[in-house]
mmCIF file of the N, C-alpha and C atoms, coordinates in Angstrom:
data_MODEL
# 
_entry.id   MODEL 
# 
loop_
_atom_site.group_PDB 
_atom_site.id 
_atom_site.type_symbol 
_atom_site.label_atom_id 
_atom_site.label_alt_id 
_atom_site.label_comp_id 
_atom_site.label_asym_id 
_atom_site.label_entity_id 
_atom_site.label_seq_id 
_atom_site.pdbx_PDB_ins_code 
_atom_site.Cartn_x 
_atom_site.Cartn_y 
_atom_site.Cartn_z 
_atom_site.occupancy 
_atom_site.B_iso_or_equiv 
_atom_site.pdbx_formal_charge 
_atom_site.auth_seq_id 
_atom_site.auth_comp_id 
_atom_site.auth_asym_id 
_atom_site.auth_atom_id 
_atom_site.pdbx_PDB_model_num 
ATOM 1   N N  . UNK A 1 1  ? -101.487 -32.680 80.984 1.00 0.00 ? 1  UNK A N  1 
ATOM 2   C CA . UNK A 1 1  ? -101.451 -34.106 80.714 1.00 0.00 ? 1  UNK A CA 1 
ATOM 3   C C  . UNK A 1 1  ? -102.859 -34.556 80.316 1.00 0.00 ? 1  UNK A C  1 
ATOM 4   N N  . UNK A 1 2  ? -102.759 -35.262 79.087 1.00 0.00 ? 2  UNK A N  1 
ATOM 5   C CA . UNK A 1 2  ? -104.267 -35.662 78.948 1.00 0.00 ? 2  UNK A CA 1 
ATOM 6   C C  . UNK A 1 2  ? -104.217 -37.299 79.204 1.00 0.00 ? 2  UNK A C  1 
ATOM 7   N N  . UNK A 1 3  ? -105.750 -37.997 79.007 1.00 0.00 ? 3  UNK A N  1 
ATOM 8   C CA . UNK A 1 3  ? -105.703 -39.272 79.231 1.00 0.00 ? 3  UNK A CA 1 
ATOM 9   C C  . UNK A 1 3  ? -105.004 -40.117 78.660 1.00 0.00 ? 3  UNK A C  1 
ATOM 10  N N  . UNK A 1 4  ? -104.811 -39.887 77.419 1.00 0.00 ? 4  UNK A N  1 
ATOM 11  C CA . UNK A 1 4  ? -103.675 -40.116 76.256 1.00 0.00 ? 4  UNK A CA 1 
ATOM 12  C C  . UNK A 1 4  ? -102.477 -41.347 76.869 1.00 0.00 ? 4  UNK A C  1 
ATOM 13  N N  . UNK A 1 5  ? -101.974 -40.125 77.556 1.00 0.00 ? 5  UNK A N  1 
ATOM 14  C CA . UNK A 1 5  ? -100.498 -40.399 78.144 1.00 0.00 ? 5  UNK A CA 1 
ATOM 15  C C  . UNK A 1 5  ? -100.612 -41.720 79.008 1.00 0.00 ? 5  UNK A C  1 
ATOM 16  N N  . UNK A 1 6  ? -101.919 -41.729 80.277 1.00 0.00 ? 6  UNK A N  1 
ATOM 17  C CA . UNK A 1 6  ? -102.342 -43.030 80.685 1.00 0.00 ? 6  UNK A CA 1 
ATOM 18  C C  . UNK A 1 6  ? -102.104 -43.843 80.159 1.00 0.00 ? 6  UNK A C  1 
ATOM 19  N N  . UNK A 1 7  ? -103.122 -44.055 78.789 1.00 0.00 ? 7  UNK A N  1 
ATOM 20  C CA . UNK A 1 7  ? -102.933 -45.439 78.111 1.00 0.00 ? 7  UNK A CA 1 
ATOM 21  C C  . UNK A 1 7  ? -101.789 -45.609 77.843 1.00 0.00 ? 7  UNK A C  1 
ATOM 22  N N  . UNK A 1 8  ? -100.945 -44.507 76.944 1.00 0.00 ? 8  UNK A N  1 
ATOM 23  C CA . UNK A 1 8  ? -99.394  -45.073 76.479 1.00 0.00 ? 8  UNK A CA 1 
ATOM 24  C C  . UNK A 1 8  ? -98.395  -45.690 77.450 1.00 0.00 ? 8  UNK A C  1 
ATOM 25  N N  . UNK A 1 9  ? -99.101  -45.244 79.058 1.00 0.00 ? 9  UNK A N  1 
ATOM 26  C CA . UNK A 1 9  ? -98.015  -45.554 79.967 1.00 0.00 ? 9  UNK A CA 1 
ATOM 27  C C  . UNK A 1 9  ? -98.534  -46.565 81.422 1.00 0.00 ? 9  UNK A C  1 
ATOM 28  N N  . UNK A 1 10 ? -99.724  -47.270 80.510 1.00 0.00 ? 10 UNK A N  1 
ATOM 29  C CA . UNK A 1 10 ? -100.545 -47.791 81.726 1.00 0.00 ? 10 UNK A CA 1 
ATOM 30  C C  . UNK A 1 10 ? -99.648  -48.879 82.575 1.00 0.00 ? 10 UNK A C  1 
ATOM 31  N N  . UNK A 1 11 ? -98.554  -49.598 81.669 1.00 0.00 ? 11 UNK A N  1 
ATOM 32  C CA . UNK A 1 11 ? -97.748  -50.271 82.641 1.00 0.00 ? 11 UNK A CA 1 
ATOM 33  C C  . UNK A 1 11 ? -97.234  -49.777 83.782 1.00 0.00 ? 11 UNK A C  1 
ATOM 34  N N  . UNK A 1 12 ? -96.788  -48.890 83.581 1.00 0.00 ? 12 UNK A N  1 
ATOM 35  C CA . UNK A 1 12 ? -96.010  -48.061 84.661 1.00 0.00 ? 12 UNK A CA 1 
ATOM 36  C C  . UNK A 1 12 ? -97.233  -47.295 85.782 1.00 0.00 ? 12 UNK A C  1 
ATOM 37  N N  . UNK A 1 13 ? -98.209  -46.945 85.338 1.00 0.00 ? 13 UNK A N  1 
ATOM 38  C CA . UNK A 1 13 ? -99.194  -46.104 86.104 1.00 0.00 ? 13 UNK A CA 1 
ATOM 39  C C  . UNK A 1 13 ? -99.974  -47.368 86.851 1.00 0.00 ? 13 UNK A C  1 
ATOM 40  N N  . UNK A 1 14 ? -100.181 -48.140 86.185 1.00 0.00 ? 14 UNK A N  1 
ATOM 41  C CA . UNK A 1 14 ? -101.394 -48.641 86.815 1.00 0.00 ? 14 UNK A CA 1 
ATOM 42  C C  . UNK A 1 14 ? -100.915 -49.690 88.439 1.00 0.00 ? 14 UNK A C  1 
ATOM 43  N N  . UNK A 1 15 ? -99.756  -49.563 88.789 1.00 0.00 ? 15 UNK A N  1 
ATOM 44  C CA . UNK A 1 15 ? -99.261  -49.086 90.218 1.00 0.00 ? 15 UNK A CA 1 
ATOM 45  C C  . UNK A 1 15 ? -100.043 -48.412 90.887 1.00 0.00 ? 15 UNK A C  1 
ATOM 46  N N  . UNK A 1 16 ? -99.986  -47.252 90.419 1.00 0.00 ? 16 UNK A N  1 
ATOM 47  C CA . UNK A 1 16 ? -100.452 -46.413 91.429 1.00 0.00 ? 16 UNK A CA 1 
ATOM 48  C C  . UNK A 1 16 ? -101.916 -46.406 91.572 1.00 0.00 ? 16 UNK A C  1 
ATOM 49  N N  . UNK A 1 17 ? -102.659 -46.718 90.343 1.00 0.00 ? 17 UNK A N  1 
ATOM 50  C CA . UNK A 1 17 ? -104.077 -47.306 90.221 1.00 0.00 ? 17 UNK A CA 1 
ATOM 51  C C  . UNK A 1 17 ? -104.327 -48.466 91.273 1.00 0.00 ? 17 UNK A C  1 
ATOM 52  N N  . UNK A 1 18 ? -103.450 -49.728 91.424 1.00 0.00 ? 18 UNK A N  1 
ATOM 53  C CA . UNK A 1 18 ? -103.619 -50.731 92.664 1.00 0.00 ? 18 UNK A CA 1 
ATOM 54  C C  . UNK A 1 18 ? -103.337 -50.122 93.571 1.00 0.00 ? 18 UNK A C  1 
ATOM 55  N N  . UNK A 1 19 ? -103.059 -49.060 94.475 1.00 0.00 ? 19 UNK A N  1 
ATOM 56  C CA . UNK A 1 19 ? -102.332 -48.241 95.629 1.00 0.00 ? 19 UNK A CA 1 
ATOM 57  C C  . UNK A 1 19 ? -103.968 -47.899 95.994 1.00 0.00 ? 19 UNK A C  1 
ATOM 58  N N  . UNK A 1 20 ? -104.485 -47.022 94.949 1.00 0.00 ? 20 UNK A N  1 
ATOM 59  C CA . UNK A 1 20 ? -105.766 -46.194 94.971 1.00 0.00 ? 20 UNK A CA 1 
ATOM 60  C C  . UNK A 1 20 ? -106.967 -47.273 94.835 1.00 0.00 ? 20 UNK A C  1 
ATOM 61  N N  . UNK A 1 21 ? -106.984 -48.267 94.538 1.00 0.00 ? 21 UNK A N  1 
ATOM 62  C CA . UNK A 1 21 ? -108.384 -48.977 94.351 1.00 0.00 ? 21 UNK A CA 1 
ATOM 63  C C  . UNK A 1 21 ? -107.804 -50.202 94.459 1.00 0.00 ? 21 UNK A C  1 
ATOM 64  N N  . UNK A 1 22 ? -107.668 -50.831 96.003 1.00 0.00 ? 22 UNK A N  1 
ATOM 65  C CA . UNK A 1 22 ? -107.158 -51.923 96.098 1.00 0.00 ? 22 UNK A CA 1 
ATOM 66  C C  . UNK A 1 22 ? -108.040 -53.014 95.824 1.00 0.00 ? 22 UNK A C  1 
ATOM 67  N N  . UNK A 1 23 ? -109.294 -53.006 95.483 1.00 0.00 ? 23 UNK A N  1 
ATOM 68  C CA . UNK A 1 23 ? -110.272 -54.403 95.009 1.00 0.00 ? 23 UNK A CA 1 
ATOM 69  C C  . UNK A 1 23 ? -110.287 -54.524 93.835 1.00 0.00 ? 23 UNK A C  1 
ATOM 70  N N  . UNK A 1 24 ? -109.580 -54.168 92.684 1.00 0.00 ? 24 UNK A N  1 
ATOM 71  C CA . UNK A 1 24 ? -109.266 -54.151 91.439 1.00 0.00 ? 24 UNK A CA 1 
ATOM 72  C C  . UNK A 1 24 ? -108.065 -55.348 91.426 1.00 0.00 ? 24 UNK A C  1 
ATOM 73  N N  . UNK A 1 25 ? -108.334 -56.219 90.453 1.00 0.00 ? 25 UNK A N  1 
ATOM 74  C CA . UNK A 1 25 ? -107.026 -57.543 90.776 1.00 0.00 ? 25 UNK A CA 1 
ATOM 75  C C  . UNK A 1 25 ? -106.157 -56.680 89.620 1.00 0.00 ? 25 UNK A C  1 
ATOM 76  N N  . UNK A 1 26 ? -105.048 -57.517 89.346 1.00 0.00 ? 26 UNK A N  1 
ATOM 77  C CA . UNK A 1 26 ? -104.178 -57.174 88.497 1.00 0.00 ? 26 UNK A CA 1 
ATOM 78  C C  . UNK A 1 26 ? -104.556 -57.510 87.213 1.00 0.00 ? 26 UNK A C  1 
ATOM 79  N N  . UNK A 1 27 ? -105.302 -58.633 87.587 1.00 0.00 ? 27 UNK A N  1 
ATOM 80  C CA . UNK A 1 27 ? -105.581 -59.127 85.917 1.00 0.00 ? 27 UNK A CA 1 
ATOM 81  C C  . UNK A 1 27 ? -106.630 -58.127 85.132 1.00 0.00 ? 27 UNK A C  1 
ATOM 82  N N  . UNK A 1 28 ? -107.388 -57.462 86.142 1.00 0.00 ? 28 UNK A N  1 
ATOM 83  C CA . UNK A 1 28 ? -108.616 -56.631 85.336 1.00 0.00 ? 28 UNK A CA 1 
ATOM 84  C C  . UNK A 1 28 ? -108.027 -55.260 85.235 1.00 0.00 ? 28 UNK A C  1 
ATOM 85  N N  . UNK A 1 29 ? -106.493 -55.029 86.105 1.00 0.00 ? 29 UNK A N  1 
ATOM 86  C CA . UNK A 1 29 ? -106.018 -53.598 85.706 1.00 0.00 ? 29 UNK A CA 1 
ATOM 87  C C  . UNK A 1 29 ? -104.945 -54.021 84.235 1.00 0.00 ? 29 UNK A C  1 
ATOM 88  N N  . UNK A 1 30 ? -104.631 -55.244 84.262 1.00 0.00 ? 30 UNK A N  1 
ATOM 89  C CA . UNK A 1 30 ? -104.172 -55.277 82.896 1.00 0.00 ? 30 UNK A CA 1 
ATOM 90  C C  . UNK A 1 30 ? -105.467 -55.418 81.339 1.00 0.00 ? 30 UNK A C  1 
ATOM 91  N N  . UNK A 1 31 ? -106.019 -55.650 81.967 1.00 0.00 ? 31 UNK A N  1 
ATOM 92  C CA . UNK A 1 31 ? -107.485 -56.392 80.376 1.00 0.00 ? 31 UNK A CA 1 
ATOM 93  C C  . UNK A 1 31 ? -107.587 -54.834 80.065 1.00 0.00 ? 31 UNK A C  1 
ATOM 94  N N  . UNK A 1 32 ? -107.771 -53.895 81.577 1.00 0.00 ? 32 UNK A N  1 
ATOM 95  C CA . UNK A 1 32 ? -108.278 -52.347 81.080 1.00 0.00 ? 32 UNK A CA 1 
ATOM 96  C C  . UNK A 1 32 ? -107.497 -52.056 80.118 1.00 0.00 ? 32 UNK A C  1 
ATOM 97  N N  . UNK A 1 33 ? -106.330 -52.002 80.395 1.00 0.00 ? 33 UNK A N  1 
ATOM 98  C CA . UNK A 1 33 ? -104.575 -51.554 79.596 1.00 0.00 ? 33 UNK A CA 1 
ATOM 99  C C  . UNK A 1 33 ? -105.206 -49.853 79.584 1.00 0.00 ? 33 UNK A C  1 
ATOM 100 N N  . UNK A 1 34 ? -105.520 -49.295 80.746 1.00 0.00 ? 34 UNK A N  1 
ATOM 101 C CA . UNK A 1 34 ? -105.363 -47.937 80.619 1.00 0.00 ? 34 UNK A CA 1 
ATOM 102 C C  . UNK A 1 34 ? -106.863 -47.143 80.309 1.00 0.00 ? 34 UNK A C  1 
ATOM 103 N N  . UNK A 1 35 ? -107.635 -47.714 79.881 1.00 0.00 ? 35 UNK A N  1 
ATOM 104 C CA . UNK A 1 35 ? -109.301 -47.357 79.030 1.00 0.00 ? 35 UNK A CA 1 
ATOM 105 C C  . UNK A 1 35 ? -109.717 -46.891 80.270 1.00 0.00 ? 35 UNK A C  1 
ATOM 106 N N  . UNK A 1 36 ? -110.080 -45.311 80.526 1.00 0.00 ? 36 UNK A N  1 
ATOM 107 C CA . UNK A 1 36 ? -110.789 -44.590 81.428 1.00 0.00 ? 36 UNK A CA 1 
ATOM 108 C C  . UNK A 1 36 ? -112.377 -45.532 81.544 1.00 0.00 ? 36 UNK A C  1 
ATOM 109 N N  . UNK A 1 37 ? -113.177 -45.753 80.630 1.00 0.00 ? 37 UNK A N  1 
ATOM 110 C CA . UNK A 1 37 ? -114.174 -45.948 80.662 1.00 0.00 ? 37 UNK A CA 1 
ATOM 111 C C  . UNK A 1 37 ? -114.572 -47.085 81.495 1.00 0.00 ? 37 UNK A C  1 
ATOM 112 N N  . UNK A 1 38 ? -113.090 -48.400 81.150 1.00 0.00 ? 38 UNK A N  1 
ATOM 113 C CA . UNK A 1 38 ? -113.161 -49.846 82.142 1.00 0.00 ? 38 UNK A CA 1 
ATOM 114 C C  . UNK A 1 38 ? -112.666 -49.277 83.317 1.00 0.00 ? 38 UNK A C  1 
ATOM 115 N N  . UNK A 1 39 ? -112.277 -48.590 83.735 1.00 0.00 ? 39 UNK A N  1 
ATOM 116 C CA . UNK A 1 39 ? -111.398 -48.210 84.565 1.00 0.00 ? 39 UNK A CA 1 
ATOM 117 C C  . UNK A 1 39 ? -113.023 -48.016 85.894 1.00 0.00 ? 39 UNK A C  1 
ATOM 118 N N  . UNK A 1 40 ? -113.521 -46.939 85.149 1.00 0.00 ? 40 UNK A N  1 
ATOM 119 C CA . UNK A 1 40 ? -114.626 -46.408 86.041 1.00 0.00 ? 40 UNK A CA 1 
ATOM 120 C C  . UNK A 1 40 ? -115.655 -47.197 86.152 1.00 0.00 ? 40 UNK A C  1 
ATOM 121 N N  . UNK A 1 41 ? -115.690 -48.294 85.031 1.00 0.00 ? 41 UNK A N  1 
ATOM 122 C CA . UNK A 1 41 ? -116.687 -49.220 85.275 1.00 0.00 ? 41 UNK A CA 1 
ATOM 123 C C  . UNK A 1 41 ? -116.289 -50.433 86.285 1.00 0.00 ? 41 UNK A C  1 
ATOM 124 N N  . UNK A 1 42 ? -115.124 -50.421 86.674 1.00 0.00 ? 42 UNK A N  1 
ATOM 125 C CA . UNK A 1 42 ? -114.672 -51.684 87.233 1.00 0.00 ? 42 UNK A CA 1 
ATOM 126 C C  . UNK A 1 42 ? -114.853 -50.993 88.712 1.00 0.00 ? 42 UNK A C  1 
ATOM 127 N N  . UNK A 1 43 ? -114.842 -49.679 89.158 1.00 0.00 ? 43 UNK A N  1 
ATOM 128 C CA . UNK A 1 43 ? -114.558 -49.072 90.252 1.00 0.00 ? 43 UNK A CA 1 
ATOM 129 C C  . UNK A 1 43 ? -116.454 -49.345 90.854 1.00 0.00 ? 43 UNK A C  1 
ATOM 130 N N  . UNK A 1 44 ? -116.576 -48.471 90.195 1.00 0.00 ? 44 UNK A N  1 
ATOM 131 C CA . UNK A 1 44 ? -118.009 -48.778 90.031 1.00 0.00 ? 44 UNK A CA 1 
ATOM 132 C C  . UNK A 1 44 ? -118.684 -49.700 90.642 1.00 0.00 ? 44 UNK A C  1 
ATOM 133 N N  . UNK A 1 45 ? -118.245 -51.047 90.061 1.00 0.00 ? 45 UNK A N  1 
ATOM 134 C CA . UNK A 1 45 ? -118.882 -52.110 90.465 1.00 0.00 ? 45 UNK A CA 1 
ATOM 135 C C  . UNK A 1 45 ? -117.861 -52.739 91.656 1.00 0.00 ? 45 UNK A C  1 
ATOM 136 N N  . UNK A 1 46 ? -117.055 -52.926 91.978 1.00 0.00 ? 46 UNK A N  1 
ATOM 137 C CA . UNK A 1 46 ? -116.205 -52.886 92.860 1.00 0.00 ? 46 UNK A CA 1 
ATOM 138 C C  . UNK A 1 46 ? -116.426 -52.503 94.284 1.00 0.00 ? 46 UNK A C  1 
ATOM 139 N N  . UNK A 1 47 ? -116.775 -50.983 94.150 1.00 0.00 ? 47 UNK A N  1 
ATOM 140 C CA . UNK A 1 47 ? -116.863 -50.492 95.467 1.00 0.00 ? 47 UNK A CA 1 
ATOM 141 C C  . UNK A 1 47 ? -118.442 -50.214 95.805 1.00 0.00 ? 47 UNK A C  1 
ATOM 142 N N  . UNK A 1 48 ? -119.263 -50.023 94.768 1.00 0.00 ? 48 UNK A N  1 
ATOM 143 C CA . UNK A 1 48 ? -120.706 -50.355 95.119 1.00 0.00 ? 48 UNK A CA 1 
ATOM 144 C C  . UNK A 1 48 ? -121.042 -48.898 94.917 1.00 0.00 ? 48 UNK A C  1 
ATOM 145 N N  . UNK A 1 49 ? -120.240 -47.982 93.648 1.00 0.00 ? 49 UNK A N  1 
ATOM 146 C CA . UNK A 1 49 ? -121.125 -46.381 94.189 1.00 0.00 ? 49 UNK A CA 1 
ATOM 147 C C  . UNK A 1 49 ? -120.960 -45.857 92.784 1.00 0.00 ? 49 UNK A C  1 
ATOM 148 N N  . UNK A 1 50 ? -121.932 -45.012 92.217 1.00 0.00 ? 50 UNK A N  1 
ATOM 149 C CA . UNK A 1 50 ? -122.513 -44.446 91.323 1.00 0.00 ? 50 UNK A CA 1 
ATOM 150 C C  . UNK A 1 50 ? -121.465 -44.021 90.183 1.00 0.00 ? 50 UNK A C  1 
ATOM 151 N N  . UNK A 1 51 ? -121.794 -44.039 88.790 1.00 0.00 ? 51 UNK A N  1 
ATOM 152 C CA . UNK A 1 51 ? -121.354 -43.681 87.772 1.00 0.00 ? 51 UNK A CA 1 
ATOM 153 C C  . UNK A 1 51 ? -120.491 -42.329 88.156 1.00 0.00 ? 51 UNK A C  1 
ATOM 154 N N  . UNK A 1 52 ? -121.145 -41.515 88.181 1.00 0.00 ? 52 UNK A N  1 
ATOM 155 C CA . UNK A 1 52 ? -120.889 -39.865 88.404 1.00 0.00 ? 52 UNK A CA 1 
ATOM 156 C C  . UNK A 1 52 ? -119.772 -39.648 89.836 1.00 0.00 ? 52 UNK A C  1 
ATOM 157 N N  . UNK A 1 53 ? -120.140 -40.510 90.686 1.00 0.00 ? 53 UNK A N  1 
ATOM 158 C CA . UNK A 1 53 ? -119.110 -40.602 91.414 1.00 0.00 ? 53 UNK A CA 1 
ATOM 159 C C  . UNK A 1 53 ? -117.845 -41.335 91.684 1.00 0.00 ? 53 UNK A C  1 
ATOM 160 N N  . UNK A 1 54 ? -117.709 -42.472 90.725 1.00 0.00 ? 54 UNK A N  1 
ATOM 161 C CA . UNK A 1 54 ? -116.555 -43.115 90.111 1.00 0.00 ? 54 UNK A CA 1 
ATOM 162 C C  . UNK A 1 54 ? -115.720 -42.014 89.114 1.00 0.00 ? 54 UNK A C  1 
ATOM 163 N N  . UNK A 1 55 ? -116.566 -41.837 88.320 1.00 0.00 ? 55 UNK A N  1 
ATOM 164 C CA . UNK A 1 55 ? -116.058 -40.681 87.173 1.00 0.00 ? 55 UNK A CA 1 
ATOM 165 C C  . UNK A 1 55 ? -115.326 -39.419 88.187 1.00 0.00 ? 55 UNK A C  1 
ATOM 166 N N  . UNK A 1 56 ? -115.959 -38.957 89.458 1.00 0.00 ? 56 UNK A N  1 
ATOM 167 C CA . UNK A 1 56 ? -115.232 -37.997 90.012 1.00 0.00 ? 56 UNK A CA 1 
ATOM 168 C C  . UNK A 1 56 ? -114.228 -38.333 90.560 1.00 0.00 ? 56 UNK A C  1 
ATOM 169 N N  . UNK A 1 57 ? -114.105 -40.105 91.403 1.00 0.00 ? 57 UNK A N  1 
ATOM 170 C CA . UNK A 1 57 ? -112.924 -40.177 92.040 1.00 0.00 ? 57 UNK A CA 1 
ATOM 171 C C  . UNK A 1 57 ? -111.622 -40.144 90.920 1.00 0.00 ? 57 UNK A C  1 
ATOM 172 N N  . UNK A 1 58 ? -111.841 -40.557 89.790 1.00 0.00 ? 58 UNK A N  1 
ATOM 173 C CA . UNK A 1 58 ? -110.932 -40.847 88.444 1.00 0.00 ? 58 UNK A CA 1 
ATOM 174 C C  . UNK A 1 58 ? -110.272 -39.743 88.123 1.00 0.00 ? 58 UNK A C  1 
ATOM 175 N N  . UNK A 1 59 ? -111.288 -38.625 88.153 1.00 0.00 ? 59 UNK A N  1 
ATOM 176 C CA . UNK A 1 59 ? -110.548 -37.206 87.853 1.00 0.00 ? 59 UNK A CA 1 
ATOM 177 C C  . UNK A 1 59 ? -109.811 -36.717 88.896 1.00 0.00 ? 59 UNK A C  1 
ATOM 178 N N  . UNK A 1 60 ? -109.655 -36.827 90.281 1.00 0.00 ? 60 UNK A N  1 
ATOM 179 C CA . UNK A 1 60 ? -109.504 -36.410 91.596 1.00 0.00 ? 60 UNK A CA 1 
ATOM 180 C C  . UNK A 1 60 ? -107.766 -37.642 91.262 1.00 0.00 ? 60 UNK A C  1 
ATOM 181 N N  . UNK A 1 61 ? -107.709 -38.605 91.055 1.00 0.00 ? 61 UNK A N  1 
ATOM 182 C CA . UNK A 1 61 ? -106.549 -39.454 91.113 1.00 0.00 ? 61 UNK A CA 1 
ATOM 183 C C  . UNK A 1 61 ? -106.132 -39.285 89.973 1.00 0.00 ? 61 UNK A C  1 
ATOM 184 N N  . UNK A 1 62 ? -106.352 -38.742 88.467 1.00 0.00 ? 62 UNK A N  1 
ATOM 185 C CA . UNK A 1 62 ? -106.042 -38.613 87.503 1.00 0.00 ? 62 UNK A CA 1 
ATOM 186 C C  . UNK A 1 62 ? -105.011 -37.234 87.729 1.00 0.00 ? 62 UNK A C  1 
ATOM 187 N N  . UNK A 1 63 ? -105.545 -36.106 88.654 1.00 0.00 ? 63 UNK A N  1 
ATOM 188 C CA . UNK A 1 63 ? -105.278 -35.121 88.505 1.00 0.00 ? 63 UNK A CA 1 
ATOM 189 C C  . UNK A 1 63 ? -104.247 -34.951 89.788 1.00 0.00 ? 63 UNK A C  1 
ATOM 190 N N  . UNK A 1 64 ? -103.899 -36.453 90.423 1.00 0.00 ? 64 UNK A N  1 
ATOM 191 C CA . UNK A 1 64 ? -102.950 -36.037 91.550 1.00 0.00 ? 64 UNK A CA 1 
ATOM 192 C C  . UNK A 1 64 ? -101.753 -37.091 91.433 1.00 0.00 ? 64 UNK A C  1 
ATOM 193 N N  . UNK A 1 65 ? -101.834 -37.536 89.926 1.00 0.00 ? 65 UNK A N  1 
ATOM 194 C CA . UNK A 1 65 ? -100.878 -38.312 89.200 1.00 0.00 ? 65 UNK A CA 1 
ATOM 195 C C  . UNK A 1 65 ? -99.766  -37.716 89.173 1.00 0.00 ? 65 UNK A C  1 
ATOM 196 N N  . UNK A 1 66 ? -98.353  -38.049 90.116 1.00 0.00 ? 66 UNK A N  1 
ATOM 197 C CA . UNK A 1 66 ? -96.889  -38.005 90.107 1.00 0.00 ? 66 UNK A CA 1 
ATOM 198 C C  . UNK A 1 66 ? -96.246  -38.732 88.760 1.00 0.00 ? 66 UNK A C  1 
ATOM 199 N N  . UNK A 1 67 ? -95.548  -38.040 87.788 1.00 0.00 ? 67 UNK A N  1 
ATOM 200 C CA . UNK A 1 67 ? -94.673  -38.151 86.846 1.00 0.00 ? 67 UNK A CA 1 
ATOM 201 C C  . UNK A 1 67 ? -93.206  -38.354 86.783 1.00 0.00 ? 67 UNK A C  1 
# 
């Protein structure tokens, strides 16, 4: 599965994105519509912790994504 599929299916996913990063409102998981890059930048600033380690939690929940 690549990131691809995210965006095409961010309605449906980004559920499970509010499950995993509950200080994210709905309105800023919809503006993302799926964009890894807002995604990690919103986490980022959100939870108060480093580029490189946003980027790892993303891959860690990216990669334990139920279909």
């Amino acid at each position: 599965m690549d990131w691809n599929r995210i965006e095409g299916n961010w309605k449906q996913i980004k559920g499970q994105a509010k499950e995993k990063w509950g200080k994210l409102t709905d309105d800023e998981l919809d503006k993302m519509n799926g964009r890894r890059d807002q995604l990690e930048g919103k986490i980022q600033e959100r939870y108060g912790i480093a580029k490189d380690q946003a980027k790892k939690d993303v891959d860690i929940w990216f990669n334990s994504l139920k279909w």
